[in-house]
C-alpha positions as a Markdown table, in Angstrom:
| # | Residue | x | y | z |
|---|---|---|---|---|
| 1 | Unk | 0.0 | 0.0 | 0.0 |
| 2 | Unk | 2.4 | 2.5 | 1.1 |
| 3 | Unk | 4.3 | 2.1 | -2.3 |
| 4 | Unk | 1.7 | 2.4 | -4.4 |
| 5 | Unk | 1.2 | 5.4 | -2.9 |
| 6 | Unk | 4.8 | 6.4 | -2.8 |
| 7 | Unk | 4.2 | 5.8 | -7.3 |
| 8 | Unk | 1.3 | 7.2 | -7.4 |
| 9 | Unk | 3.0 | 10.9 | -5.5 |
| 10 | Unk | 6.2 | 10.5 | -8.0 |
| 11 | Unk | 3.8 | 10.0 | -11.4 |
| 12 | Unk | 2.1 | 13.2 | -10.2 |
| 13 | Unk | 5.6 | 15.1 | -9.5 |
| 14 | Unk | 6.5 | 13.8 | -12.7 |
| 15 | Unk | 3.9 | 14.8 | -14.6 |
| 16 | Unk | 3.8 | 18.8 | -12.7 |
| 17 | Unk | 7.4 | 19.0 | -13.7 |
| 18 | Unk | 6.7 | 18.3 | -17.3 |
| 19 | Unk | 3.9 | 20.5 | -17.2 |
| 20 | Unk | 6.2 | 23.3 | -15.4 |
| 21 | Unk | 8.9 | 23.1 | -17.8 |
| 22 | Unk | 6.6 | 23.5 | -20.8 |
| 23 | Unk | 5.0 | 26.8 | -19.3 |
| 24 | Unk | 8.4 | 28.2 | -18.6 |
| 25 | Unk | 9.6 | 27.8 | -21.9 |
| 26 | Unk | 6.9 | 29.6 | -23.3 |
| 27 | Unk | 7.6 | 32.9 | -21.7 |
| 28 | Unk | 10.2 | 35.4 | -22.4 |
| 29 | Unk | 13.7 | 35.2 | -20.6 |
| 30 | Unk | 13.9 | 38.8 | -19.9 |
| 31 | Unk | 10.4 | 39.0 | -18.5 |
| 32 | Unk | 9.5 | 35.5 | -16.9 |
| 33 | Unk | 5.8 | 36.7 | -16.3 |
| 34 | Unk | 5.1 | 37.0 | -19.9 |
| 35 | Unk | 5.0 | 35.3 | -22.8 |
| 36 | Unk | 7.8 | 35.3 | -25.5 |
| 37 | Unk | 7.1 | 36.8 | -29.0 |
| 38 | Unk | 7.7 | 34.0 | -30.7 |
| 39 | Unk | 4.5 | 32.4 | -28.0 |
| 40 | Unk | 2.5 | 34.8 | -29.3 |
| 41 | Unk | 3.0 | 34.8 | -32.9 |
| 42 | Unk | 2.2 | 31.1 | -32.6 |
| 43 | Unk | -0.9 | 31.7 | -31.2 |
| 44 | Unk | -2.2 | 34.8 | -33.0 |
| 45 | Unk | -1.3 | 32.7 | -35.8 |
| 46 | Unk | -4.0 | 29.7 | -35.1 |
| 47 | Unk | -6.3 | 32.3 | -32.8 |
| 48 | Unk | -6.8 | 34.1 | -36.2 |
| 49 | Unk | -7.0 | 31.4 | -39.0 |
| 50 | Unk | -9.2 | 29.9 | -37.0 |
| 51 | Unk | -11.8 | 32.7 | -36.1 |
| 52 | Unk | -11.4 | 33.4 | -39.8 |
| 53 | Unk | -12.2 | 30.4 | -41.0 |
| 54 | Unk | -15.5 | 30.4 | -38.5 |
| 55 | Unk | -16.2 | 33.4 | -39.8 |
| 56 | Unk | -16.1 | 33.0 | -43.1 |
| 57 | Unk | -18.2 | 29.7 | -43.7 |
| 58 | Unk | -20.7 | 30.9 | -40.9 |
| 59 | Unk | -21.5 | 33.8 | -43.4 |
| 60 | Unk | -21.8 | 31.2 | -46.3 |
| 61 | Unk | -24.2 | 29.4 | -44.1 |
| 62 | Unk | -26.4 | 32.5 | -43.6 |
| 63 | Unk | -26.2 | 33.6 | -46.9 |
| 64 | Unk | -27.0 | 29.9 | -48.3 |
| 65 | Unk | -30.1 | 29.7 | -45.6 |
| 66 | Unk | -31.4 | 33.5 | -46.8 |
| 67 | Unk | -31.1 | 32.7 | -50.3 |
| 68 | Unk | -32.7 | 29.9 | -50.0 |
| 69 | Unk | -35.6 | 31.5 | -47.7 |
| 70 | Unk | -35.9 | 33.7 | -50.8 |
| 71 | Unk | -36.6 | 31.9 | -53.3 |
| 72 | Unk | -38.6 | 29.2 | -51.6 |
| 73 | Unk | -40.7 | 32.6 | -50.0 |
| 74 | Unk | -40.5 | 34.4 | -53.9 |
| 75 | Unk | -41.0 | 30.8 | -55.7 |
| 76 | Unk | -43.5 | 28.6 | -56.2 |
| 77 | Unk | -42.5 | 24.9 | -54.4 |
| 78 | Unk | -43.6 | 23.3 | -57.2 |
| 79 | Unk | -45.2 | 24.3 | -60.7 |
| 80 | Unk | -47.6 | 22.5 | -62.6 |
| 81 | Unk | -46.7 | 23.4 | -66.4 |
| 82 | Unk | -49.2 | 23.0 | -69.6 |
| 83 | Unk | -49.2 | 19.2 | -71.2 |
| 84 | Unk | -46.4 | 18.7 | -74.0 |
| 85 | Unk | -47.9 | 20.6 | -77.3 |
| 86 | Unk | -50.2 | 22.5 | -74.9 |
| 87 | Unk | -49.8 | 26.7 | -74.5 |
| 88 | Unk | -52.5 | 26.8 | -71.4 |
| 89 | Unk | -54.3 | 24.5 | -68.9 |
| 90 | Unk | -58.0 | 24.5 | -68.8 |
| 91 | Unk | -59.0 | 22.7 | -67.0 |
| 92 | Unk | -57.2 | 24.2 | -63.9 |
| 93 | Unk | -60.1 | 24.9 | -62.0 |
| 94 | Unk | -60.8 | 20.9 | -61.6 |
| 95 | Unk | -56.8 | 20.2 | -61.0 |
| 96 | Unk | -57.0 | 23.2 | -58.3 |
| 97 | Unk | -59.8 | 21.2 | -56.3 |
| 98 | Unk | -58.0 | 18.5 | -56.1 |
| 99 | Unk | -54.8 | 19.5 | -55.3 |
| 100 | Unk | -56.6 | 21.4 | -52.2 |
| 101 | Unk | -57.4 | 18.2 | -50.6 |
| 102 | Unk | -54.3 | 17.2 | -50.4 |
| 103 | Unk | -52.7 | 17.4 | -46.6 |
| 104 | Unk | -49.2 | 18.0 | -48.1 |
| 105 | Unk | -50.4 | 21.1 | -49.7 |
| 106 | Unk | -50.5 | 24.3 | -48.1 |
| 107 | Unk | -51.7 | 26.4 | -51.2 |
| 108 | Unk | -52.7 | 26.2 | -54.7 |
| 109 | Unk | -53.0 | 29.1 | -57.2 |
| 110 | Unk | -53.4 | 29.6 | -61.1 |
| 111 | Unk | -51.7 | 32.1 | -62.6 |
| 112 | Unk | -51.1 | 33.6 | -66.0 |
| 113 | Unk | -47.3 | 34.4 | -66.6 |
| 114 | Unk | -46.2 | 36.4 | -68.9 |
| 115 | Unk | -43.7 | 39.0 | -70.4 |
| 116 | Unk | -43.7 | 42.5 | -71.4 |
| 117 | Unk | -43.0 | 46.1 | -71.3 |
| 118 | Unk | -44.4 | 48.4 | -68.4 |
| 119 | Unk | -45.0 | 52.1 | -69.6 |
| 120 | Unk | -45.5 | 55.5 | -66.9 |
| 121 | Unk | -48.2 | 57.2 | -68.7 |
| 122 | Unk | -47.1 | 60.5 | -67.1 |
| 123 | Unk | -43.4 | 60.3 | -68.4 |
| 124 | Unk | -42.8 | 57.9 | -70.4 |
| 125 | Unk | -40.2 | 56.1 | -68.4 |
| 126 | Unk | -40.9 | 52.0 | -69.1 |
| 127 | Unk | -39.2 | 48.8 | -67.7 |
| 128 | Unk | -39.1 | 45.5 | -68.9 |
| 129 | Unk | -41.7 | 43.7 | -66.5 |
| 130 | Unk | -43.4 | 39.9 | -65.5 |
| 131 | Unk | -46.9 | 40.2 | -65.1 |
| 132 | Unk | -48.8 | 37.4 | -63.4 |
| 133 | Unk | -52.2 | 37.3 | -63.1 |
| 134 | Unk | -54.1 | 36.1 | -60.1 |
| 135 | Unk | -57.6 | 36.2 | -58.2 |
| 136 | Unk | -57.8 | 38.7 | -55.1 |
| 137 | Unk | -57.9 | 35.8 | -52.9 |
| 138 | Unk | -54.9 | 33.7 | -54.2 |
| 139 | Unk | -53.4 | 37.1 | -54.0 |
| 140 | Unk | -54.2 | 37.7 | -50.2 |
| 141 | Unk | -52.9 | 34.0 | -49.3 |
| 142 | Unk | -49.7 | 34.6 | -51.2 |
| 143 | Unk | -49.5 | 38.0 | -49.7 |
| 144 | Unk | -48.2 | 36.1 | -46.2 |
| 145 | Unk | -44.9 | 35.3 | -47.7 |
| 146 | Unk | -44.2 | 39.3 | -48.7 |
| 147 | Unk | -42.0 | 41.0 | -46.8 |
| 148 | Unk | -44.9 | 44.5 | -46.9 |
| 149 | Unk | -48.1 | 44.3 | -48.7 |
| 150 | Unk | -50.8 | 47.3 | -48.8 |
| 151 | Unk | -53.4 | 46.9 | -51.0 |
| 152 | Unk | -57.0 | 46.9 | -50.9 |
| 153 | Unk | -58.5 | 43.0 | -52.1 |
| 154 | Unk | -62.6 | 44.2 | -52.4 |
| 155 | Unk | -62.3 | 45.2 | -55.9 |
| 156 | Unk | -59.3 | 43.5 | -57.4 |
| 157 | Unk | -60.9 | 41.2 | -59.2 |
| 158 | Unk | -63.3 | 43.3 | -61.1 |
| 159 | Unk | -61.0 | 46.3 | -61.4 |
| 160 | Unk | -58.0 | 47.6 | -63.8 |
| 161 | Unk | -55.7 | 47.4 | -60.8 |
| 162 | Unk | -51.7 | 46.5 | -60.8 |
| 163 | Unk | -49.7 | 45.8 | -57.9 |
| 164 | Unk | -45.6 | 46.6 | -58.2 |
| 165 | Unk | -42.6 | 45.8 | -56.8 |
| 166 | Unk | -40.9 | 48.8 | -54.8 |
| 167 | Unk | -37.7 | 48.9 | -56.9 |
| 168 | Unk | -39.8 | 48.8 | -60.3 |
| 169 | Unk | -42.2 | 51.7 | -58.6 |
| 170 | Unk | -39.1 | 53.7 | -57.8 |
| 171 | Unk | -37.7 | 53.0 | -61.0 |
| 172 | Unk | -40.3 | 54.2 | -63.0 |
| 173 | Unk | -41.1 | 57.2 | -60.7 |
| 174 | Unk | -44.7 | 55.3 | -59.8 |
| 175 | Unk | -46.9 | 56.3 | -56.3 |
| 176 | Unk | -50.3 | 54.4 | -56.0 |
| 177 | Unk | -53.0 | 55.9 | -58.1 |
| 178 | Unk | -50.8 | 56.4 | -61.3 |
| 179 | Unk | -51.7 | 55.6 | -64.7 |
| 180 | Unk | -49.4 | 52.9 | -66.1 |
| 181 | Unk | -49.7 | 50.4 | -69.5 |
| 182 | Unk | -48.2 | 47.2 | -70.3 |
| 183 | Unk | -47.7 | 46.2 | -73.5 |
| 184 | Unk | -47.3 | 42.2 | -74.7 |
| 185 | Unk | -45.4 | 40.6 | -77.3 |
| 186 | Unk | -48.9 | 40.1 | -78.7 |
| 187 | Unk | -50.5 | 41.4 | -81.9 |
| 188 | Unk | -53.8 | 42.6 | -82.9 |
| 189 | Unk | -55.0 | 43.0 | -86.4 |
| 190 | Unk | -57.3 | 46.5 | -86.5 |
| 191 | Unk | -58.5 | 48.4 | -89.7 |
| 192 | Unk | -55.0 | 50.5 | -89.5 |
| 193 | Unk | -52.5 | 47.6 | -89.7 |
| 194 | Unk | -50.9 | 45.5 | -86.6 |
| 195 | Unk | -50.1 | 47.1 | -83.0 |
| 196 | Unk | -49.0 | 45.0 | -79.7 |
| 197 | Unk | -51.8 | 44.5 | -77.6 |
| 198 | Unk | -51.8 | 46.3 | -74.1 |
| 199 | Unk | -53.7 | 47.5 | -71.4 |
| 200 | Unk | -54.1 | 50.4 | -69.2 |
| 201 | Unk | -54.1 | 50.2 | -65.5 |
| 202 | Unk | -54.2 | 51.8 | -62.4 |
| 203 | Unk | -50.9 | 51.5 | -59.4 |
| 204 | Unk | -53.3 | 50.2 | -56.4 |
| 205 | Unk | -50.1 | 48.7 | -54.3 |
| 206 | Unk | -46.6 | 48.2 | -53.9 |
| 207 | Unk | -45.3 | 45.5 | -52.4 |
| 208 | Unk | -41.8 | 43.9 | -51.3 |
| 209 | Unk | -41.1 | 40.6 | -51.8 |
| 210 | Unk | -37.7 | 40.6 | -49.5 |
| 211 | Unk | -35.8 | 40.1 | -53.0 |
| 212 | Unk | -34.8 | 43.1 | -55.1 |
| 213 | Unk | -34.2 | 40.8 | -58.2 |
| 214 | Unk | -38.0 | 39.8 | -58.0 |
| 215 | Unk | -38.9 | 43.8 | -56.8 |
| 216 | Unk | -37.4 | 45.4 | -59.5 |
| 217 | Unk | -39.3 | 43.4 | -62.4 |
| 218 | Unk | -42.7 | 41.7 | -60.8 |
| 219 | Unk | -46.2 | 43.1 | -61.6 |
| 220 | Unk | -49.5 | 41.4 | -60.2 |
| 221 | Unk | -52.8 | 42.3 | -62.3 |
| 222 | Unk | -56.3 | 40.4 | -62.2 |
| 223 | Unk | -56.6 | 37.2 | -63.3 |
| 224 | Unk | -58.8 | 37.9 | -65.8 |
| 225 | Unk | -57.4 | 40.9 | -67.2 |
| 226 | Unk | -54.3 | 38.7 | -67.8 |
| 227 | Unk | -56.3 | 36.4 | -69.3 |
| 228 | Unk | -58.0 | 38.6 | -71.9 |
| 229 | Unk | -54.5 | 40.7 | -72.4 |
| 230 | Unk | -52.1 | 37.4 | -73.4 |
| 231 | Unk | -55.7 | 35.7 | -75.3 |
| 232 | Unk | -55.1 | 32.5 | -73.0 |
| 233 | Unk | -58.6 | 31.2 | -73.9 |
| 234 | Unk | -59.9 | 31.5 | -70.2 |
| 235 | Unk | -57.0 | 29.3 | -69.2 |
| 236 | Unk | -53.9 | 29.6 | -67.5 |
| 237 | Unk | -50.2 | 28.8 | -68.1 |
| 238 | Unk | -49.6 | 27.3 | -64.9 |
| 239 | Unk | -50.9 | 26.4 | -61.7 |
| 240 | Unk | -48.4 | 27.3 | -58.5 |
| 241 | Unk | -47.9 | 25.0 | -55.2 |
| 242 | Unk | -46.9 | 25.6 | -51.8 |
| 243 | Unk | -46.2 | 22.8 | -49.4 |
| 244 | Unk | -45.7 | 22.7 | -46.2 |
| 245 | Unk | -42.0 | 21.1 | -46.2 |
| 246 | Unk | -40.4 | 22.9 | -49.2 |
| 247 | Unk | -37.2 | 21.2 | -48.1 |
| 248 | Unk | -38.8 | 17.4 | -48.8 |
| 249 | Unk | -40.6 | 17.6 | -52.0 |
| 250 | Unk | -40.2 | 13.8 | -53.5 |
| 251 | Unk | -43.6 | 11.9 | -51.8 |
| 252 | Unk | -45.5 | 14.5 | -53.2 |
| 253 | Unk | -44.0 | 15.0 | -56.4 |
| 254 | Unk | -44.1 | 11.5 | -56.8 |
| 255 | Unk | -47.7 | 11.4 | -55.9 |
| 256 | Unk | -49.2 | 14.1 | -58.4 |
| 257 | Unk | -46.4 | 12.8 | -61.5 |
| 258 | Unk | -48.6 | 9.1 | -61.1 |
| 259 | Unk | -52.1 | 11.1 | -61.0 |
| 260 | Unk | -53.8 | 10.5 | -63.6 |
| 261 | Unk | -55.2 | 13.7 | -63.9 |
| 262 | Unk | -51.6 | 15.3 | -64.3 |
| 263 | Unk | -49.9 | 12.6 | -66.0 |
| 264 | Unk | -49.4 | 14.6 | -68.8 |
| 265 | Unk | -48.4 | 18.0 | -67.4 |
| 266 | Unk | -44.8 | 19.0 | -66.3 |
| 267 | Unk | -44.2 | 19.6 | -63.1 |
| 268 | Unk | -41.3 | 21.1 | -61.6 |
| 269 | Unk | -39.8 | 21.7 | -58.3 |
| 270 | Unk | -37.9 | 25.0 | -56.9 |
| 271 | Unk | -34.8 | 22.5 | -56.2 |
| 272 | Unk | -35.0 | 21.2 | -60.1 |
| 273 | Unk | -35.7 | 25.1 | -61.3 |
| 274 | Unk | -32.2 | 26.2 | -59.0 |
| 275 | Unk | -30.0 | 22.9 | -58.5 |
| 276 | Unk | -27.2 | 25.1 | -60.2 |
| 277 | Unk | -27.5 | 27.1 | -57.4 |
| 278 | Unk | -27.8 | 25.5 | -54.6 |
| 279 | Unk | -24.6 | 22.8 | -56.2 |
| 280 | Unk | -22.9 | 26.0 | -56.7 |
| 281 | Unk | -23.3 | 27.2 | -52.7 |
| 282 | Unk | -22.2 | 23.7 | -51.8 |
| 283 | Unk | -19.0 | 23.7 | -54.3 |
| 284 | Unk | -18.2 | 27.0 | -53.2 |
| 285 | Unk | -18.7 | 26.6 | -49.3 |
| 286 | Unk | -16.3 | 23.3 | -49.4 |
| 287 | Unk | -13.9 | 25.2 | -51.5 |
| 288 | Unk | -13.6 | 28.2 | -49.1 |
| 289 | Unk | -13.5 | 25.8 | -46.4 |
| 290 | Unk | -10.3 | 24.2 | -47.7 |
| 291 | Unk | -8.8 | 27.3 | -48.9 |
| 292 | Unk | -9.1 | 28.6 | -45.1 |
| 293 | Unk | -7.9 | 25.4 | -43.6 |
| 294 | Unk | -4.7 | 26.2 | -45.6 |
| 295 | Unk | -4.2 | 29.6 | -43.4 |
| 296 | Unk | -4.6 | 26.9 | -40.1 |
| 297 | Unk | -2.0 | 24.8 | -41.7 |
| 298 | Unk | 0.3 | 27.7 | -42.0 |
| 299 | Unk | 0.1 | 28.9 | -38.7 |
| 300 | Unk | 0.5 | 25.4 | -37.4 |
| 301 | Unk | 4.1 | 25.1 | -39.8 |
| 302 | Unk | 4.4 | 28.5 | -37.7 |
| 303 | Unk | 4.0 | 26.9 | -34.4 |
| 304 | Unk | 6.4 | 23.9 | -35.8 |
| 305 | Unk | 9.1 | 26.2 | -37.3 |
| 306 | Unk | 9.2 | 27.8 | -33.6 |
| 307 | Unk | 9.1 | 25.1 | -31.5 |
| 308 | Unk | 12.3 | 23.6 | -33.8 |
| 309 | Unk | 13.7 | 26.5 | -33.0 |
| 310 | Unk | 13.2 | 26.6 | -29.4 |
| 311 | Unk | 14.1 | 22.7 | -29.5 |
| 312 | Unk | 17.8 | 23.4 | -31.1 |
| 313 | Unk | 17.9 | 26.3 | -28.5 |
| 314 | Unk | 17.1 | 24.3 | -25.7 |
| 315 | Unk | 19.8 | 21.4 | -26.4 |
| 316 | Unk | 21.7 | 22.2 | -23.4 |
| 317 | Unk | 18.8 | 22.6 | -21.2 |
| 318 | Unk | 17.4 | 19.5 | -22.4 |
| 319 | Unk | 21.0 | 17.5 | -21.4 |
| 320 | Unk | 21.1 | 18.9 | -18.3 |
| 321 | Unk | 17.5 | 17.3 | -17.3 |
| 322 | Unk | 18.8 | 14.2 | -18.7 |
| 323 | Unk | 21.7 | 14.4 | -16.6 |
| 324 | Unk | 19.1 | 15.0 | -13.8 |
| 325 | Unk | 17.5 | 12.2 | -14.3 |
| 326 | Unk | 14.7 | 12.6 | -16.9 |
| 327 | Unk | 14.2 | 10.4 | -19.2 |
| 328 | Unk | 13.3 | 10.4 | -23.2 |
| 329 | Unk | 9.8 | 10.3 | -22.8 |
| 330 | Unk | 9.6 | 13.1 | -20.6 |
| 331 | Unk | 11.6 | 15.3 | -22.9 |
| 332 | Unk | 9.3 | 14.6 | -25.4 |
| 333 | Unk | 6.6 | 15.4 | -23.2 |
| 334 | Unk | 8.0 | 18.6 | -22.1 |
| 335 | Unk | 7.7 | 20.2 | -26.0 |
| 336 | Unk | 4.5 | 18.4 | -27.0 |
| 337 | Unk | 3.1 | 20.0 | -24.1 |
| 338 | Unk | 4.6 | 23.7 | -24.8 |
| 339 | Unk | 3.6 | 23.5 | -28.6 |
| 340 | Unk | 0.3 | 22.0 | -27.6 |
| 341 | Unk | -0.6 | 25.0 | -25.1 |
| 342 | Unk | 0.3 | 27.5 | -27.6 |
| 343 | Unk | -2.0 | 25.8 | -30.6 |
| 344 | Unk | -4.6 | 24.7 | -28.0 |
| 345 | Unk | -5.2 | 27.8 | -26.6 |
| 346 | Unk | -5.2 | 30.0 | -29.7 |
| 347 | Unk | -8.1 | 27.7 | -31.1 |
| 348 | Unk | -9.9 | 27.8 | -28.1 |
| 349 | Unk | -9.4 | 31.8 | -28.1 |
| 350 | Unk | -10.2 | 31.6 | -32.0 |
| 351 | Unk | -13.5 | 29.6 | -31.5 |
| 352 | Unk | -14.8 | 32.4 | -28.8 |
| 353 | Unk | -13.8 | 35.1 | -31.3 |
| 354 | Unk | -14.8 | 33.8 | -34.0 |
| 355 | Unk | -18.4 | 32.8 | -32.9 |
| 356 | Unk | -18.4 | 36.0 | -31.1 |
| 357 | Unk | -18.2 | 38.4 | -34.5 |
| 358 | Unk | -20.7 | 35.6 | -36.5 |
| 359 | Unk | -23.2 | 36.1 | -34.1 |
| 360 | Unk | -23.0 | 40.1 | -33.9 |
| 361 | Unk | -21.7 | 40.6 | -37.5 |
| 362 | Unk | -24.7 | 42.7 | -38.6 |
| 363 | Unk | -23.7 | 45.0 | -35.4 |
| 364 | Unk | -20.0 | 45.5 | -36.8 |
| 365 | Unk | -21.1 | 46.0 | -39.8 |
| 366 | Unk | -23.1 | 49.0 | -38.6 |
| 367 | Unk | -20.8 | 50.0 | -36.9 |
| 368 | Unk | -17.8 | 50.2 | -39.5 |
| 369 | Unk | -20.2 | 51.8 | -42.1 |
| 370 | Unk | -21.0 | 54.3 | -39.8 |
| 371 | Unk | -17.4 | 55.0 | -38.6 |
| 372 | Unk | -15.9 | 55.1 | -42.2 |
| 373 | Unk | -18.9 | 56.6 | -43.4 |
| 374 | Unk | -18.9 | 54.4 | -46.3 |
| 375 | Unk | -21.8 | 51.5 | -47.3 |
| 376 | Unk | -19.7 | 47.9 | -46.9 |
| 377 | Unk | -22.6 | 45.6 | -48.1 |
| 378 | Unk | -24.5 | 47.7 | -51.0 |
| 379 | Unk | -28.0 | 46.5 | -51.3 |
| 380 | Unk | -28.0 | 48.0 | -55.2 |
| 381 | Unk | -25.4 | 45.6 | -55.9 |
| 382 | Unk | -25.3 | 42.7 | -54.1 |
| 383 | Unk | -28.4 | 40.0 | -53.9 |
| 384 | Unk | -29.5 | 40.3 | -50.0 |
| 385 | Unk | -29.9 | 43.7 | -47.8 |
| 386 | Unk | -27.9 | 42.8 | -45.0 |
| 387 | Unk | -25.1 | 40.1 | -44.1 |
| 388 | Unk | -26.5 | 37.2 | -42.8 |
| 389 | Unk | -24.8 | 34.7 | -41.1 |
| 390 | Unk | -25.5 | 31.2 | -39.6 |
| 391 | Unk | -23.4 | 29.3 | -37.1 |
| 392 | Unk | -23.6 | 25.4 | -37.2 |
| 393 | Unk | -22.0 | 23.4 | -34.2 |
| 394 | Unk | -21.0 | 21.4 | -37.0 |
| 395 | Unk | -18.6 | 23.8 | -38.1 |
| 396 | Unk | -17.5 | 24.7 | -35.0 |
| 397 | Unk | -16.3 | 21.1 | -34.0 |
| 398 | Unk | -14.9 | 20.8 | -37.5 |
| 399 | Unk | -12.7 | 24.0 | -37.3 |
| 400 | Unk | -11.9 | 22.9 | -34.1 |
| 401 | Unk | -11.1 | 19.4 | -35.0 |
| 402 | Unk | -8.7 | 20.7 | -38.1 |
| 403 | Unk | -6.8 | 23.3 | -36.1 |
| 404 | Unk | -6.0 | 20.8 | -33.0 |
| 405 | Unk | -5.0 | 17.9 | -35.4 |
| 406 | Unk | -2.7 | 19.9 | -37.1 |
| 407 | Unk | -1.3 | 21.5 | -33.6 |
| 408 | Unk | -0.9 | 17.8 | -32.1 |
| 409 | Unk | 1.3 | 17.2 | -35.7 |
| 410 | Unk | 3.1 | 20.6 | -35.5 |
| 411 | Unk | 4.1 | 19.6 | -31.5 |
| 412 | Unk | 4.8 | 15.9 | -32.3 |
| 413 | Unk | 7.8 | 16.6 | -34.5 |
| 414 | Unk | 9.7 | 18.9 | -32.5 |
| 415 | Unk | 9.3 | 16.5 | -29.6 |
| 416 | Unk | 10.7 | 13.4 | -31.1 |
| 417 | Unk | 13.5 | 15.8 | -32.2 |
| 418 | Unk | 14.0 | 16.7 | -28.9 |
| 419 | Unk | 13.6 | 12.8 | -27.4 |
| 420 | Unk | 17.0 | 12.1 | -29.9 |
| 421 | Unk | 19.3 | 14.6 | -28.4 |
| 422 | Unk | 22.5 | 13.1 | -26.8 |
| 423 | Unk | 23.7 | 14.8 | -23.3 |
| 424 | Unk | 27.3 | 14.3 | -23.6 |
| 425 | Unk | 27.4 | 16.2 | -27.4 |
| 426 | Unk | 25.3 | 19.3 | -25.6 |
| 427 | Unk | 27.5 | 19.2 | -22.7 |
| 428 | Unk | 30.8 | 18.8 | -24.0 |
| 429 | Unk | 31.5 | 22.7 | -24.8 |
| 430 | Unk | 30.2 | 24.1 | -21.3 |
């Protein structure tokens, strides 16, 4: 008993003397309460790499999740297209009924798309614009998904009445009440010769979608003014679906492709309509990753070019603890330990950091505008008004993960350098 305690009380000297040693030689031999510089390059090295690299793919998170929100909030879910050799479905009040009683769908709406040129009739300024043409109340349930809406729904239906996007309003110098046209691709044969087809109407809202690219060229008018305008013989040109799991379309898509009723028609997904996309925001986000996991592997060569360096200085320290006793495994130790601390420490500092600016970045960005006076994220120019971000703990264990694998292999090679030096050769000029 009393010498297994007697080895279990030198194991722990042991090990608090390795432990010492390895703190000591990371600060500065001038100033023993600090750390040397070469300490803390080494760890602003791996502190900063890593928050980078936090940073950096928790923004491509949030900017994958927003633009995703936006087109699944801007997008149909899935789009019921004519039959092949078909220009309209007409029978899309009967396809409508029945696609309401199914549980997986949330919302069901014809609409007439279609392409043309919207005119100011006060200035003359006109846009290219895509006109769709729904009822009043399809347009109040779709309404849910904008980001503002403001628009009276009584007399929609009956009236001349267009609803814009902001940008295309602003654009065009439009305020509710104006006088606008749009003009189709369309002909009509009159006494006089040929002219497009169009239609006057009147600006009764504008409305934001939470996408510019959609507010800058979207028009709602009545469904059947749309019909009548692009001669769709009282049909449609395709019938829009909302679900209530955007994310897991395939029971349902396989369920209305074996309907009998739809057989024919082409239906489409929002995945199938962007997978260029979305396989684009997944190339990209494991590209950056390993691009940033090459700044981590620099910093760790960093932390291994120092501790070499401290190992070569150290030769004659490291012969005199031989000398004292210690053997090669606690040499070892002693430098694994001190280049472990150092990389440990600045991912642990780069993980806080790191998660720290992801989770206020909107704030900083603010901020830095504001103090530099200058606009960092241009809404005009890029896709998204603000700068989103989204922090997985997947990500986090992963940059983690990286960083300390590659610190355990920057401290193992200086330490089995260290385990090979011979006390009499380090001695023999003292």
């Amino acid at each position: 008993m009393i010498y297994k305690s007697t080895f279990i009380t030198q194991r722990m000297i042991k090990n608090n003397f390795t432990l010492f040693v390895s703190i000591r030689y990371l600060k500065s031999k001038r100033y023993h309460s600090l750390p040397s510089l070469a300490t803390v390059m080494s760890f602003l090295g791996i502190t900063i790499s890593v928050a980078t690299l936090l940073i950096v793919t928790s923004v491509i998170n949030g900017f994958r999740a927003e633009l995703m929100r936006r087109l699944i909030g801007s997008s149909p879910h899935i789009t019921i297209m004519p039959p092949y050799g078909d220009k309209f479905i007409t029978n899309y009040f009967q396809i409508v009924q029945y696609l309401k009683l199914e549980k997986e769908i949330s919302l069901a709406i014809p609409v007439t798309n279609g392409q043309g040129m919207i005119i100011n009739s006060q200035n003359d300024l006109s846009s290219a614009v895509i006109t769709r043409g729904i009822t009043a109340e399809d347009l109040k349930n779709k309404s849910a998904s904008f980001k503002s809406f403001d628009i009276k729904m009584e007399d929609f239906d009956t009236s001349e009445k267009a609803l814009i996007g902001k940008e295309l309003a602003q654009r065009l110098q439009l305020v509710v009440g104006d006088e606008i046209a749009i003009v189709t691709p369309e002909i009509t044969e009159t006494m006089i010769g040929i002219i497009p087809r169009y239609q006057t109407y009147i600006i009764g809202g504008i409305l934001q979608t939470g996408s510019q690219q959609f507010d800058e060229i979207l028009a709602f008018i009545p469904l059947q003014s749309s019909q009548k305008l692009y001669k769709t013989q009282n049909g449609v040109n395709a019938i829009e679906i909302s679900v209530h799991s955007p994310m897991e379309l395939g029971p349902i898509l396989k369920k209305l492709r074996q309907n009998p009723l739809l057989y024919q028609h082409y239906i489409t997904s929002w995945k199938e309509e962007n997978k260029n996309i979305l396989h684009a925001l997944v190339v990209e986000k494991n590209v950056m990753t390993l691009i940033l996991s090459l700044f981590v592997m620099v910093a760790a060569f960093a932390v291994l070019s120092n501790m070499t360096m401290m190992v070569n200085d150290k030769a004659k320290n490291i012969a005199i603890l031989m000398t004292m006793g210690c053997n090669s495994w606690q040499i070892g130790r002693i430098f694994f330990l001190t280049g472990f601390i150092v990389s440990s420490l600045g991912t642990i500092c780069g993980i806080i950091i790191g998660t720290s600016i992801t989770v206020n970045i909107e704030e900083i960005k603010n901020f830095l505008e504001k103090s530099l006076n200058t606009k960092l994220f241009d809404t005009t120019i890029y896709f998204l008004s603000n700068l989103p971000s989204e922090i997985f703990i997947s990500d986090v264990v992963i940059t983690g993960t990286i960083a300390l694998v590659l610190a355990i292999l920057s401290s193992i090679i200086p330490a089995i350098k260290a385990t090979k030096h011979r006390p009499a050769e380090a001695l023999k000029y003292l």
